[in-house]
C-alpha positions as CSV (number, residue, x, y, z in Angstrom):
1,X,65.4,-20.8,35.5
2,X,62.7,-23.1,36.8
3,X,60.2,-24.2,33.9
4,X,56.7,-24.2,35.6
5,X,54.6,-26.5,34.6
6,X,50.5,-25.6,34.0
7,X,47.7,-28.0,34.3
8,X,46.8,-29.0,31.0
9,X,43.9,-26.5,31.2
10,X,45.7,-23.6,32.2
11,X,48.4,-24.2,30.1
12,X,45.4,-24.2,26.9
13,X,43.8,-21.3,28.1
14,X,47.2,-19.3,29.1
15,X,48.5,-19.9,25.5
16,X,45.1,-18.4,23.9
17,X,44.8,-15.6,26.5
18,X,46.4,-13.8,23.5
19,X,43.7,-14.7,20.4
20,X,41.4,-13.8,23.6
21,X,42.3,-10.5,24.1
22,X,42.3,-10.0,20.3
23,X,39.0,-11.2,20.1
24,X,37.5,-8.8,22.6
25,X,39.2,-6.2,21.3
26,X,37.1,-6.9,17.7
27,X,34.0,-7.9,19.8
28,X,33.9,-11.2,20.9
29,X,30.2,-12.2,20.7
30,X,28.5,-15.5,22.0
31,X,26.6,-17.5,19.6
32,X,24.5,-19.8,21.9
33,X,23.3,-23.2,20.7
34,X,20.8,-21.8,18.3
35,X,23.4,-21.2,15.3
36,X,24.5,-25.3,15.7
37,X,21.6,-26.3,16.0
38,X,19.9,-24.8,12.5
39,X,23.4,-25.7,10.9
40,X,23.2,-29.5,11.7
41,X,19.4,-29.2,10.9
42,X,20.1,-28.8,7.7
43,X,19.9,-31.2,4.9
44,X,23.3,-32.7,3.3
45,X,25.2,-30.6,1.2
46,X,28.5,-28.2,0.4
47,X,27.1,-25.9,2.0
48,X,26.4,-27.5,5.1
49,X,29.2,-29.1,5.1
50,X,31.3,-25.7,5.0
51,X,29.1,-24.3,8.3
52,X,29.8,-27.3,10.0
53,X,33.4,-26.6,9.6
54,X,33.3,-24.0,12.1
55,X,31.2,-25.5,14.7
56,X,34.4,-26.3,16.6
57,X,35.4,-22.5,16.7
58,X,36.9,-21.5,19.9
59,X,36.2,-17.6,19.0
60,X,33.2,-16.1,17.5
61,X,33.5,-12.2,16.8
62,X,30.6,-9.5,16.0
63,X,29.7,-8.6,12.0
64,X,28.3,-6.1,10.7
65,X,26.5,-8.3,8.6
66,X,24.2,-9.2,11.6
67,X,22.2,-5.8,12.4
68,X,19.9,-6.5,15.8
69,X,16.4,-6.2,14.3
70,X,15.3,-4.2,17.6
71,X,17.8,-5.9,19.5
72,X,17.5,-9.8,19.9
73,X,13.5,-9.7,19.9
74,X,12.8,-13.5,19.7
75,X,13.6,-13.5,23.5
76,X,13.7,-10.2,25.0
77,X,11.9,-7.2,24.6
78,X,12.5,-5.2,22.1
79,X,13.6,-1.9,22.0
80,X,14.5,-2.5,25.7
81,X,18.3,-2.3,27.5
82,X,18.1,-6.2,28.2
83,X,17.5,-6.6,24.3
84,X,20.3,-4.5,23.3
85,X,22.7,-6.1,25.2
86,X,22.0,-9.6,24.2
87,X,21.9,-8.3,20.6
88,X,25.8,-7.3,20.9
89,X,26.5,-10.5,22.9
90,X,25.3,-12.5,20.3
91,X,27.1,-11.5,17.3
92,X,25.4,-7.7,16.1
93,X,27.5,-5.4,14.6
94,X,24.7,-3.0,14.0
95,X,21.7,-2.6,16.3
96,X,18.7,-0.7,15.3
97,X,16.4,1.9,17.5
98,X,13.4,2.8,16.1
99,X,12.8,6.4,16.7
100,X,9.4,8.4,17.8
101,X,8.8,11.0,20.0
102,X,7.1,12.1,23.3
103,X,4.6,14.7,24.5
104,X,7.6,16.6,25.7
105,X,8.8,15.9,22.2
106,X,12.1,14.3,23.2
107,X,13.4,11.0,21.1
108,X,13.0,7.5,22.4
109,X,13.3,3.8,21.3
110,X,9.8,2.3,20.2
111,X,9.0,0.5,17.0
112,X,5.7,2.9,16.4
113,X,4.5,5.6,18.2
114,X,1.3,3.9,19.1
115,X,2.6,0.5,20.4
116,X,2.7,0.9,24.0
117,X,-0.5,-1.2,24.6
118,X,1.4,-4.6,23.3
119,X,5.5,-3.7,23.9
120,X,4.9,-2.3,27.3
121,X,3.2,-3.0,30.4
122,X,1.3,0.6,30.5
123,X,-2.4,-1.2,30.4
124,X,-1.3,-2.3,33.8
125,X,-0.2,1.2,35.3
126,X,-2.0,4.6,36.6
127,X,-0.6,5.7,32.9
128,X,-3.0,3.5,31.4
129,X,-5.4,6.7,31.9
130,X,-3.7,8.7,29.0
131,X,-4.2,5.9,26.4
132,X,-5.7,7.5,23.5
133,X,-8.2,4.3,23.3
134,X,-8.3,2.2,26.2
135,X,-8.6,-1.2,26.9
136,X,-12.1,-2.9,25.2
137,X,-12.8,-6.6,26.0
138,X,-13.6,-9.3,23.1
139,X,-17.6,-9.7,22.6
140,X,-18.1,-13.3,21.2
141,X,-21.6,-14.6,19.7
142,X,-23.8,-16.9,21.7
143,X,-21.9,-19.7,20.1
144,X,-18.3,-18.3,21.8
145,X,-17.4,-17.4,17.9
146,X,-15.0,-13.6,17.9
147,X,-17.1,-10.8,17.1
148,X,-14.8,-8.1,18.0
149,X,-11.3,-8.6,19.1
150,X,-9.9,-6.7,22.7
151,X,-8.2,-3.3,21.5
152,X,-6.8,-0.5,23.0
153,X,-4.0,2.2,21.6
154,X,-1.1,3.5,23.7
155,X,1.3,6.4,22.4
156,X,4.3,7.7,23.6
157,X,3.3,11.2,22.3
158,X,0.7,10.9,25.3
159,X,3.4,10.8,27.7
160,X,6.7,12.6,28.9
161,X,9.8,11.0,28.8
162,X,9.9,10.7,32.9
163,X,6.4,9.0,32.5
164,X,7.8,6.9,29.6
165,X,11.2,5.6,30.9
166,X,8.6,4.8,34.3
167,X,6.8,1.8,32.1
168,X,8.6,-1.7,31.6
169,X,8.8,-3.6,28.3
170,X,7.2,-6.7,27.2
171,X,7.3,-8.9,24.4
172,X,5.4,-7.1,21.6
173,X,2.1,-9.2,22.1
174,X,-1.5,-9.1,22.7
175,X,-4.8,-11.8,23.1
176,X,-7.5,-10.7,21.1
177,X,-9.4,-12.6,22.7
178,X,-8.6,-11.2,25.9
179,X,-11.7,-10.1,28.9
180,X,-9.3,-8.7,30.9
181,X,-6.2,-6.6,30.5
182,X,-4.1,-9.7,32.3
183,X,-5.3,-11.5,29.4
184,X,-4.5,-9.0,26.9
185,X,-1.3,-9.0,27.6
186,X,-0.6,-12.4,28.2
187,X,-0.3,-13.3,24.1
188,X,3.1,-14.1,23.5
189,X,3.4,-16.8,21.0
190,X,4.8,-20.3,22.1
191,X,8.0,-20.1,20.4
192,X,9.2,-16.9,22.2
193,X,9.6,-16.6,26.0
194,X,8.3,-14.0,28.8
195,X,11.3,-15.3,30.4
196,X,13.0,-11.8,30.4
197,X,10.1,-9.7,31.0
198,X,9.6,-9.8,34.4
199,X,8.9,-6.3,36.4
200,X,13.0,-5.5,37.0
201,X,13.6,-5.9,33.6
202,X,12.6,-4.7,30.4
203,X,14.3,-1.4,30.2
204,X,13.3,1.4,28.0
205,X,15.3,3.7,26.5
206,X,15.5,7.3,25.4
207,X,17.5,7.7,22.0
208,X,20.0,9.4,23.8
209,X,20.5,6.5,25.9
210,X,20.5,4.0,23.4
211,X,23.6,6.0,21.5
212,X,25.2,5.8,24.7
213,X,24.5,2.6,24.8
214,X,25.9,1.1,22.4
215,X,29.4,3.1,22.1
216,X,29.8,1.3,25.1
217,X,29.0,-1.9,23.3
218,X,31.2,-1.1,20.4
219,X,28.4,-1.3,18.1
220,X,27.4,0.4,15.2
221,X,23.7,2.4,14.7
222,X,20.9,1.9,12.7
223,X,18.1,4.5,13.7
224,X,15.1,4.4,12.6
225,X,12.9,7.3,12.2
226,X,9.1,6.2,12.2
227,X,6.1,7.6,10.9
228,X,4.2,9.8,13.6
229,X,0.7,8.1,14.6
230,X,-0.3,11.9,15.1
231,X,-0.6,15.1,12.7
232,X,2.2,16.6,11.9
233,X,3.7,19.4,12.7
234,X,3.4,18.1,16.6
235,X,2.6,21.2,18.6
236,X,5.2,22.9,16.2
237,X,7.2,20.0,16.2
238,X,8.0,19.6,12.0
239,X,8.7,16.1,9.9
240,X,11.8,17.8,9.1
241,X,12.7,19.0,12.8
242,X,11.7,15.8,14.3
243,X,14.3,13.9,11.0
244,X,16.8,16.3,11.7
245,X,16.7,15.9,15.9
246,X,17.2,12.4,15.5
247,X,20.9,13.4,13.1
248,X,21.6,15.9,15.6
249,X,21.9,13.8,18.8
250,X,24.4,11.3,17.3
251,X,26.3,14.4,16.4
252,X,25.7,15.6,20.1
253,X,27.6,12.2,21.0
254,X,30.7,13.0,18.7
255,X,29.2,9.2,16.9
256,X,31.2,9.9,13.5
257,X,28.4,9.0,10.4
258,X,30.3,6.3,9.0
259,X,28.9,4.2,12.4
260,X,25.2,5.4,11.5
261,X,22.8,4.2,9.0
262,X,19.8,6.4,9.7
263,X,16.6,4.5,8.2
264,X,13.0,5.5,7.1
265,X,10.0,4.0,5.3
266,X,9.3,7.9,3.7
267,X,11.6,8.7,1.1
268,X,11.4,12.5,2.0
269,X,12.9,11.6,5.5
270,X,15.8,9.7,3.2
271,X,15.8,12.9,0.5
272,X,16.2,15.4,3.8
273,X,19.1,13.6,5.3
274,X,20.5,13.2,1.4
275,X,20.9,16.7,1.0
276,X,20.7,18.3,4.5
277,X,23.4,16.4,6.3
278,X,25.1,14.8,3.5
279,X,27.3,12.9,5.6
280,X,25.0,11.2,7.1
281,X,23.1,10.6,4.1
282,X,25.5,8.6,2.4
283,X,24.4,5.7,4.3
284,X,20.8,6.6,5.0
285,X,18.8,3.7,3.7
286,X,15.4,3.9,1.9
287,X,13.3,0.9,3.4
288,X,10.5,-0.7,1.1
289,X,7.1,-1.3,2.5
290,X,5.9,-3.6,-0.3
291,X,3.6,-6.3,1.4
292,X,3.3,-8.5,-2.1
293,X,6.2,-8.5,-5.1
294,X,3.4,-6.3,-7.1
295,X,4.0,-3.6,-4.8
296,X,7.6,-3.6,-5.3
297,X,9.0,-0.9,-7.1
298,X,10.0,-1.2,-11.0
299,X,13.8,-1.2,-12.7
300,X,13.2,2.6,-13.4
301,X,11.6,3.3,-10.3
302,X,15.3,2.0,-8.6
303,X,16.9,3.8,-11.3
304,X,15.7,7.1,-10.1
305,X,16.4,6.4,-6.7
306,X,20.0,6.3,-7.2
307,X,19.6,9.4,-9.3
308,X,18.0,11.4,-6.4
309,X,21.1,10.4,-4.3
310,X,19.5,7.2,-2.4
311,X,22.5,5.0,-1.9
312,X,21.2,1.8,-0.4
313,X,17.4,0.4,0.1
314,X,16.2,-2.0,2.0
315,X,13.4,-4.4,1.3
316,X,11.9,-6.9,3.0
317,X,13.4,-10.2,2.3
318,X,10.4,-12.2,0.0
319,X,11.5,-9.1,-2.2
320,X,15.3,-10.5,-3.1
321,X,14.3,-14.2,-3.3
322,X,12.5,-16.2,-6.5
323,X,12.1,-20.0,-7.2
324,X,13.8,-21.0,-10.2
325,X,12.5,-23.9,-12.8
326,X,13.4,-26.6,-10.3
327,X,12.5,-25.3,-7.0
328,X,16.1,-24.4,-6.0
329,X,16.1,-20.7,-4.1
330,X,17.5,-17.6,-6.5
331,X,17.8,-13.6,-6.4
332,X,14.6,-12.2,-7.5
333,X,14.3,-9.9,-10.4
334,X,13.9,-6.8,-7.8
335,X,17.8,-8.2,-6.6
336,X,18.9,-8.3,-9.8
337,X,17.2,-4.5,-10.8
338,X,18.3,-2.7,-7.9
339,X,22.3,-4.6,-8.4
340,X,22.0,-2.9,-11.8
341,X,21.1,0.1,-10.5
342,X,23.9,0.2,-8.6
343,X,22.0,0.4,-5.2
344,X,23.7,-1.3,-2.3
345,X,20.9,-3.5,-0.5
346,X,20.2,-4.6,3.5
347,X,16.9,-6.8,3.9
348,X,14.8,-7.0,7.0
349,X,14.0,-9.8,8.6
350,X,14.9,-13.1,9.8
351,X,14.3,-15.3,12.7
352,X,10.5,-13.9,13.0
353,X,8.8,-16.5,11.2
354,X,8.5,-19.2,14.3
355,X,9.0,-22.9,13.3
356,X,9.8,-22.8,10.0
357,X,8.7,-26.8,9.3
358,X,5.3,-26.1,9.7
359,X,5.2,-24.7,6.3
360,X,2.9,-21.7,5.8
361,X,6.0,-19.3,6.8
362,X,4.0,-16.2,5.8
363,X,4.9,-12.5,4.5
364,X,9.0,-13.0,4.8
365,X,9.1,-16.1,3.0
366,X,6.1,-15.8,0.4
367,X,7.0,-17.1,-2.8
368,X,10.0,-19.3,-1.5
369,X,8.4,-21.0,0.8
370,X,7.9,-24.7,-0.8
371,X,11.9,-24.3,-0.4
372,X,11.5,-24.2,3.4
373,X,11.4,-27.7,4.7
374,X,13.2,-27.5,8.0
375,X,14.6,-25.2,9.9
376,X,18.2,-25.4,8.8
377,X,16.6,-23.6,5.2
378,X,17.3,-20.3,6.8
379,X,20.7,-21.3,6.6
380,X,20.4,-21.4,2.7
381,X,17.9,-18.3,2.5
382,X,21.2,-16.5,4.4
383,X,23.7,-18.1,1.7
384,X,21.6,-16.8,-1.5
385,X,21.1,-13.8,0.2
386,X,24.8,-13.2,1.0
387,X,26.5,-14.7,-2.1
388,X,24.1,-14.5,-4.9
389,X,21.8,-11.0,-4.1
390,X,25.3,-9.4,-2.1
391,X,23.3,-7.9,0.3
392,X,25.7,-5.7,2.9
393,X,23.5,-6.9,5.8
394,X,20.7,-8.8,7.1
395,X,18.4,-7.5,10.2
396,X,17.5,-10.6,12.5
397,X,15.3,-10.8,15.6
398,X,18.2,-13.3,17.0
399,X,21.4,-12.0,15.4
400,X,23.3,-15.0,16.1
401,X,22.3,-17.1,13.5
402,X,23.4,-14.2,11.1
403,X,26.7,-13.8,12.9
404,X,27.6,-17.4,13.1
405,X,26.7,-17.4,9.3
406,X,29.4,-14.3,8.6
407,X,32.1,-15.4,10.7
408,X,32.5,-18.9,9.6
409,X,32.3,-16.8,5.9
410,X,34.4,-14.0,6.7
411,X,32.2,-11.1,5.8
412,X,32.2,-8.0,8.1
C-alpha cells in the first residue's frame, strides 16, 4: 500500500480531527483574545502562572460555570438572538432569559418589563405611541447645568408579542442629557460597542423561542422571572399563573429540569416553584437584591432559607468577597454563613464594571475594590470566588473570561 504523505498542516489538523470532533460534541466554545489578554495583565504570581499554562490550548470547551448574564451583553444586545449566540460561542454553559410578559400576556426575553425605552429601538418606531411615558427632553439652567434628565418608559405589557418581536434591540443605554430621541438613544458607554446593533440585527425573542434556542445550542437555562412593572393580577393574569407559565413552557419543550435553573428576586416566586413543581424547584435559585452588605441577609436568615426548601441563592458578588488584615481578597462572612447553611451559591456579575484600573469600580466590587489595580484582578476575584467561597457558577456579561477561567481549572 502506498503511504501518502500530508502537508505538514494537513497532516496536524488530520491527526486532531478526532479531539475535534470530541470537542464539538461537549461544545467547543471560542474564547477570543479577551481571556489572554486579562490573564497576561495580571500581576506575577502562582496563580498567573497556572492561567498562563493554558494559553497555548488548541481546544476550549463550554462550562457550566460560565452562565451568559443576558447573553454576552458587553457587545451585543442583550436579551437578543445575536447575544445568545455569542454567549454559547464564547464558553456559556448556562444562558439566562429574563422573563416578563406582554399585553397579550405571552412570555418573552426582556430584563424588566419597562425597559424598552433603553434595550430597544421603540422610541424610534410608530410603537413609540403606546409608551406609558413618552420621550421628555433634558431642561438645563441658564448656565447649561442638568435640571431634569430626558425620560421616557416603555413596557412590553403595552404591546403584543407581533408588535414586540417587530422592534430591534439595542445596547441597554440612554443620554440623559438627550434633546432629541436620536440623542437619547445614542448613550452607550465607551467601553461597549453599537457594533452589533444595527437595524438587521438585534433580534428579540419570545421565551418560547429562546428555549428553542438554545437546545439547539446545547446549552443549559437560567430563566428568570421578573417583577411586573404593572399591578398584579394582569387582566386576570396571577403572580402565580404568570410563575407557573414560565415552568410550563420548558415542560411544553420536553427541556428535562435538571437543564433549568428557574430564578427570581421574590422569594414567593422561589417558595411556588419549591413546592408546586418540585422538580424544578430543586434548582430554583433565590437571588439577593442587597445593594450594601447591611442589607444582606443574617446567618439565621440563610438558615431558614434552607429550611423552607430554598436550595441555592444567589447574591450579588460584593456580597461573597471581604478584605482581610492585609488587603489580600477573602470570602466574606455572608460566604462563609450561607456555606454553613448548606446553601449552594451562583453570584451575579462580572465583566460590567468597564475599565477596572480606573479604580472607583462601583456596586460589584465595593468593599474590594483597593484590591483592583488592573484589569487582570478579575482573574483573582474569579479564583477566590471559585476556590475559596465554591460558588457553582458565575453570571458574566462576556462569558469567556469565565470559561477560559474553568477550563484551564477543570470545573464544569
Amino acid at each position: 500500500m502506498r503511504r501518502i504523505l500530508l502537508p505538514i498542516g494537513l497532516a496536524f489538523i488530520a491527526s486532531t480531527m478526532p479531539a475535534i470532533a470530541s470537542a464539538q460534541t461537549a461544545g467547543v466554545a471560542q474564547m477570543g483574545p479577551r481571556p489572554f489578554f486579562l490573564v497576561n495583565e495580571m500581576s506575577d504570581g502562582a496563580l498567573k502562572t497556572q492561567l498562563q499554562s493554558c494559553l497555548s490550548r488548541p481546544i476550549f470547551t463550554r462550562r457550566d460555570f460560565a452562565i451568559g448574564h443576558r447573553g454576552a451583553a458587553m457587545q451585543f444586545p442583550e436579551h437578543t438572538k445575536e447575544s445568545y449566540e455569542a454567549a454559547s460561542r464564547s464558553g456559556a454553559g448556562i444562558v439566562e432569559c429574563d422573563v416578563t410578559f406582554t399585553k397579550d400576556k405571552e412570555l418573552v426575553c426582556r430584563h424588566a418589563q419597562n425597559d424598552l425605552h433603553t434595550t430597544t429601538n421603540i422610541l424610534a418606531t410608530d410603537l413609540a405611541a403606546k409608551c406609558v411615558k413618552p420621550f421628555t427632553p433634558a431642561t438645563f439652567d441658564g448656565a447649561g447645568n442638568l435640571v431634569t434628565p430626558a425620560s421616557a418608559e416603555c413596557r412590553t405589557s403595552e404591546l403584543t408579542l407581533a408588535e414586540f418581536k417587530s422592534l430591534r434591540g439595542k445596547m441597554d443605554a440612554f443620554n440623559p442629557r438627550a434633546l432629541t430621541v436620536a440623542e437619547y438613544m445614542a448613550g452607550t458607554a465607551n467601553w461597549r460597542t453599537d457594533l452589533y446593533s444595527g437595524p438587521t440585527s438585534g433580534t428579540l425573542m419570545s421565551h418560547k423561542e429562546s428555549i428553542e434556542l438554545f437546545k439547539k445550542l446545547g446549552v443549559k437555562m437560567t430563566p428568570e422571572l421578573k417583577s411586573p412593572a404593572v399591578p398584579m393580577p394582569f387582566e386576570g393574569f396571577t403572580q402565580q399563573a404568570y410563575a407557573q407559565k414560565m415552568i410550563d413552557e420548558y415542560v411544553a419543550a420536553k427541556v428535562p429540569p435538571s437543564k433549568v435553573w428557574p430564578q427570581s428576586f421574590d422569594k414567593n416566586d422561589v417558595l411556588y416553584w419549591v413546592q408546586a413543581t418540585p422538580s424544578f424547584g430543586r434548582q430554583a435559585v433565590y437571588l439577593d437584591d442587597a445593594n450594601v452588605v447591611a442589607d444582606l441577609p443574617s446567618a439565621a436568615e440563610l438558615v431558614e432559607y434552607k429550611a423552607q426548601g430554598i436550595q441555592i441563592v444567589a447574591p450579588p458578588t460584593f456580597a461573597l468577597l471581604a478584605l482581610d488584615g492585609s488587603g489580600k481578597i477573602v470570602p466574606s462572612e455572608y460566604a462563609n454563613n450561607a456555606r454553613a447553611a448548606g446553601l449552594d451559591i451562583i453570584t451575579w456579575t462580572l465583566e460590567r464594571s468597564g475599565i477596572l484600573a480606573d479604580g472607583n469600580n462601583g456596586y460589584y466590587y465595593q468593599g474590594i475594590d483597593p484590591a483592583i489595580q488592573r484589569e487582570g484582578d478579575v482573574m483573582t476575584v474569579i479564583d477566590v470566588l471559585a476556590k475559596q467561597v465554591g460558588v457553582k457558577g458565575i453570571f458574566s456579561d462576556w462569558p469567556a473570561t469565565i470559561a477560559y477561567y474553568a477550563n484551564c481549572m477543570n470545573l464544569r
